[in-house]
Rosetta silent file (secondary structure, phi, psi, omega in degrees, C-alpha in Angstrom):
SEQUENCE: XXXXXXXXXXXXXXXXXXXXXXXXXXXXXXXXXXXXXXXXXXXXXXXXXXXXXXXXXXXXXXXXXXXXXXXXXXXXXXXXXXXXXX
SCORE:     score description
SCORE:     0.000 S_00000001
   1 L     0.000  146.154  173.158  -13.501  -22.959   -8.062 S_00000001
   2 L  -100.056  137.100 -149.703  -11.638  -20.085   -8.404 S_00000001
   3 L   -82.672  101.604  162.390  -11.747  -17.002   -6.627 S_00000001
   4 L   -35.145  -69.981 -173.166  -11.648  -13.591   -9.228 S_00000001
   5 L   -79.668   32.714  129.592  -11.145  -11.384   -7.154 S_00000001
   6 L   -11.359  129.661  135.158   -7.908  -13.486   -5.739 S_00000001
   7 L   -84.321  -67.494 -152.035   -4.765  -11.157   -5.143 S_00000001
   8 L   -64.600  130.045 -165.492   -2.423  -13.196   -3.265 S_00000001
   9 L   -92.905   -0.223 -160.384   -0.416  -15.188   -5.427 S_00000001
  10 L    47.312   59.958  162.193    1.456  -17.344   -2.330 S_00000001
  11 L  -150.231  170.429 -167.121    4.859  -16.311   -3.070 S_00000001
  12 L  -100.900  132.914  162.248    7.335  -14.039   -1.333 S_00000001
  13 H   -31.311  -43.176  153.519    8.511  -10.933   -2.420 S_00000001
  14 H   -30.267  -45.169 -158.351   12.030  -12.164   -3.155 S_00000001
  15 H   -95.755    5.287 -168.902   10.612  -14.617   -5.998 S_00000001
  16 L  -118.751  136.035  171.023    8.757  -11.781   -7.507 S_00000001
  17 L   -71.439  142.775 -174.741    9.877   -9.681  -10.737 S_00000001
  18 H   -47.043  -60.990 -176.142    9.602   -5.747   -9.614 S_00000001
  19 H   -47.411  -19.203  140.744    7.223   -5.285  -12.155 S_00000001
  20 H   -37.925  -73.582  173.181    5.005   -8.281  -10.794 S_00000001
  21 H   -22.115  -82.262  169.708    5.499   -6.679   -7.646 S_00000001
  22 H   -46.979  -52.840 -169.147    4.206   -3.476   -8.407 S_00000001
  23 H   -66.269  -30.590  166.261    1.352   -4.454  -10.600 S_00000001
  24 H   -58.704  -65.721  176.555    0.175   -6.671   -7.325 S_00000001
  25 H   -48.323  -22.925  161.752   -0.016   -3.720   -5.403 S_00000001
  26 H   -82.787  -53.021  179.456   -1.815   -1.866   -7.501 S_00000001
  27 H   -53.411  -51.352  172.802   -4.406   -4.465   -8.782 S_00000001
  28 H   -50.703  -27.478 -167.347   -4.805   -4.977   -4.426 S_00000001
  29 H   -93.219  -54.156  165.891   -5.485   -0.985   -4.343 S_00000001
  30 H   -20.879  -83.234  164.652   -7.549   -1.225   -7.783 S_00000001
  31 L   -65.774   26.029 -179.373  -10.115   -3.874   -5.780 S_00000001
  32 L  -100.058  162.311  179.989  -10.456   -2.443   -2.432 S_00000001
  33 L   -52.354  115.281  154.566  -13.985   -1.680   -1.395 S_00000001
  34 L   -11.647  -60.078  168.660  -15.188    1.490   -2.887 S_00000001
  35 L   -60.605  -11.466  165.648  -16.661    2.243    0.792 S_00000001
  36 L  -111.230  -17.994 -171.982  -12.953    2.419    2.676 S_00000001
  37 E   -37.483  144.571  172.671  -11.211    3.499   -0.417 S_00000001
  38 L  -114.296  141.772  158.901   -9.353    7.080    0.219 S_00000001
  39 L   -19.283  162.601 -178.511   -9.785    9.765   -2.617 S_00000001
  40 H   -81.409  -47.542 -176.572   -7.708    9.505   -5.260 S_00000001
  41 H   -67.782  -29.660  173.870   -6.513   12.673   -3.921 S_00000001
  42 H   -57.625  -79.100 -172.384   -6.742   11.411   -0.131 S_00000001
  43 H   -48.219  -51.522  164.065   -3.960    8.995   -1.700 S_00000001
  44 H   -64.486  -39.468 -178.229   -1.605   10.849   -3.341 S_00000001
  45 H   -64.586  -34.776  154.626   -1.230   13.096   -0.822 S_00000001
  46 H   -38.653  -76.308  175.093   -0.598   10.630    1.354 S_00000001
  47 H   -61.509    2.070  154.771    2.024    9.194   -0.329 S_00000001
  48 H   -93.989   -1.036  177.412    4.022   12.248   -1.177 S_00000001
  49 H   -96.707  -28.374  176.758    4.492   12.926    2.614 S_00000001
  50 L  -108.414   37.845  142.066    5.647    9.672    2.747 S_00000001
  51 L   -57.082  -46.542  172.801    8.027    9.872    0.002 S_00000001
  52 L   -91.923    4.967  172.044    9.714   12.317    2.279 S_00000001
  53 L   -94.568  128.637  177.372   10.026   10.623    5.301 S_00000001
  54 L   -23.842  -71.962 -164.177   13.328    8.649    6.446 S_00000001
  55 L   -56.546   14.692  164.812   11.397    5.680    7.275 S_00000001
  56 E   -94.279  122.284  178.755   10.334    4.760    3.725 S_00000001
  57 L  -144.622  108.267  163.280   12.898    1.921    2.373 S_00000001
  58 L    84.954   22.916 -161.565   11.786    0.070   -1.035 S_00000001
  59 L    60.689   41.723 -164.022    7.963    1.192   -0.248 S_00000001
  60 E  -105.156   76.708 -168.452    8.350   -0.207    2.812 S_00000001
  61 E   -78.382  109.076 -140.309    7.501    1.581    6.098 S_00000001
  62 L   -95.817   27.936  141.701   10.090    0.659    8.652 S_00000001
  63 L   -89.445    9.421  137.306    7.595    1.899   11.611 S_00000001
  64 L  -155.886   17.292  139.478    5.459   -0.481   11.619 S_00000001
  65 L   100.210    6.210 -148.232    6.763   -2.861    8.843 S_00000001
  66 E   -97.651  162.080  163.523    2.888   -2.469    6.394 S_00000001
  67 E   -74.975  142.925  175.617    3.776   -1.300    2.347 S_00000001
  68 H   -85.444  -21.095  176.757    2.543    2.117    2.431 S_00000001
  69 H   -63.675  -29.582  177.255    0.673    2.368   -0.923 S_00000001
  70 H   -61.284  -48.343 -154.741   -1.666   -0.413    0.697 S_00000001
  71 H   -65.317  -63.972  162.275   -1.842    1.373    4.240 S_00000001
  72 H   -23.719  -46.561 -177.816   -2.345    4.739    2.338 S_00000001
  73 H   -69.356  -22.450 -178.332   -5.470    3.279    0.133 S_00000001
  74 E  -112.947  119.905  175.902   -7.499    2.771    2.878 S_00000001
  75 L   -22.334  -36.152 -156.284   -9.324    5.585    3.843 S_00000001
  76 L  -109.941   -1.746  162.112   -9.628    5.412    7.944 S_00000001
  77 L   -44.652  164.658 -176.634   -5.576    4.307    7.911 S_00000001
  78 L  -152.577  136.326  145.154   -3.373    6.657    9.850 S_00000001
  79 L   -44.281  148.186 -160.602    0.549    6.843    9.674 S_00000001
  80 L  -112.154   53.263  159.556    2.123    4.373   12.499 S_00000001
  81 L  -133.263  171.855 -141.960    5.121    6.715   13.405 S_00000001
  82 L   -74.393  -20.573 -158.687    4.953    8.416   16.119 S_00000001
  83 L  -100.611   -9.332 -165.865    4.299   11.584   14.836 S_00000001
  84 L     8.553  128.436 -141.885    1.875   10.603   12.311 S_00000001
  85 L  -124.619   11.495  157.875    2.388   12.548    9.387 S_00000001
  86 L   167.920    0.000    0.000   -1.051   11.871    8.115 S_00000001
């Protein structure tokens, strides 16, 4: 039987079209539990501070290696650099 709420497709980023790419990450933000979920608002802001930080490369956070739109989505997450910038 198959699982609905499935994300992971078992492939590697490499084999994935961006737009695949992207739409996984969103459908994974789409389904997280309502109870860790950060604000919509929570969320953007996050991610415009880390728009401006070096350490973003392809939505990629090269301090501690997590995509940041996921890391961002969940409420009780914290930026992993040292300085933590939210």
């Amino acid at each position: 039987m198959t699982d609905p709420l499935r994300i992971c497709k078992r492939c590697l980023l490499k084999d994935m079209e961006e737009n695949e790419y992207y739409e996984s990450v969103a459908q994974y933000v789409s389904l997280l539990d309502p109870n860790i979920k950060a604000s919509p608002e929570l969320y953007e802001k996050r991610l415009s501070i880390c728009k401006t930080c070096d350490r973003l490369v392809s939505g990629i956070c090269r301090s501690c290696g997590c995509f940041v739109e996921m890391r961002a989505a969940v409420e009780k997450n914290r930026c992993p650099s040292e300085e933590h910038r939210w």
